[in-house]
C-alpha positions in Angstrom: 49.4 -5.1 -54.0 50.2 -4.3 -50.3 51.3 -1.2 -49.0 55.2 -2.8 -48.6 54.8 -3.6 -52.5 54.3 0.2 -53.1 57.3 1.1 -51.2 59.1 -1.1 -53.2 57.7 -0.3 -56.2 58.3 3.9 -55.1 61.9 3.1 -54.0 62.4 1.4 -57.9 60.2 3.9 -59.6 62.6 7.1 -57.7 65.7 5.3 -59.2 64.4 4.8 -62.6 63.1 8.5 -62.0 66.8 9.5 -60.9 68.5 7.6 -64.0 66.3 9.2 -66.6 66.7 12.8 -64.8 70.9 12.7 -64.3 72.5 15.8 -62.1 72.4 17.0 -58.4 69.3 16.6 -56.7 69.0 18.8 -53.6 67.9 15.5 -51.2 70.3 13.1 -52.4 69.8 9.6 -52.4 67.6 9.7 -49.5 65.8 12.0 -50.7 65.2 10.7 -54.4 63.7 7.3 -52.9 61.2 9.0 -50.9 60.3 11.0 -53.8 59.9 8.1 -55.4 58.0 6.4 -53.1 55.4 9.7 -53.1 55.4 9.4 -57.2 54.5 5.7 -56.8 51.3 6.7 -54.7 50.6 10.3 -56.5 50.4 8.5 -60.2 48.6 4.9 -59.0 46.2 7.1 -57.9 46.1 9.6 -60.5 45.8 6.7 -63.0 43.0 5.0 -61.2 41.3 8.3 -60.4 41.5 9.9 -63.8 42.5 7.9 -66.7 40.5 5.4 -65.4 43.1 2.2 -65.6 42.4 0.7 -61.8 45.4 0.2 -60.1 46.5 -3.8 -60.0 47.2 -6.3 -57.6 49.8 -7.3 -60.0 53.5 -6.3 -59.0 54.8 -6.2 -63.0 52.0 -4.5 -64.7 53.2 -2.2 -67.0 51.2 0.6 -66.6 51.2 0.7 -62.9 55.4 0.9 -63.3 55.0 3.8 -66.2 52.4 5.4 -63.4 54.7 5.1 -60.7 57.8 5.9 -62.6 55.7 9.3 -64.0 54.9 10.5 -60.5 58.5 10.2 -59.5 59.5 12.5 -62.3 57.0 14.6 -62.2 57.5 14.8 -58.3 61.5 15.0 -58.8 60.9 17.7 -61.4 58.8 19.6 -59.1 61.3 19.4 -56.0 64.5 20.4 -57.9 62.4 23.7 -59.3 61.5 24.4 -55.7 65.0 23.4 -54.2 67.7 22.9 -56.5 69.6 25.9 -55.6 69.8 25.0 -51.7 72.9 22.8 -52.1 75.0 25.8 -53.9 
């Protein structure tokens, strides 16, 4: 999968990521889909690196979505602990 694959697939994952996780997020939108984008690259790579399931070149593998949609939480977890109060 090219690089413009993983932006699509972080851009999809961050509004899965955003659905599952309702509420305020301190980016927005904007914000959310970048997340999203990072959680795409942070858990392809944490799943190749570590639970040892390469990474494919296949756009609709499952576990490379549940990867990419489990960085974006994690990620989107992470960033409202460290920010959610900065839109108050």
């Amino acid at each position: 999968m090219s690089i413009i694959g993983w932006i699509i697939l972080g851009l999809l994952a961050g509004a899965i990521a955003k659905l599952l996780l309702p509420g305020r997020d301190p980016g927005g939108f904007i914000g959310t889909t970048l997340i999203g984008v990072a959680g795409a690259f942070i858990g392809g790579w944490i799943s190749a690196r570590w639970l040892d399931h390469p990474v494919t070149k296949n756009f609709y593998d499952g576990a490379t979505w549940a990867a990419a949609i489990g960085g974006s939480l994690v990620l989107l977890i992470a960033y409202r602990i460290l920010f959610g109060n900065s839109r108050d």
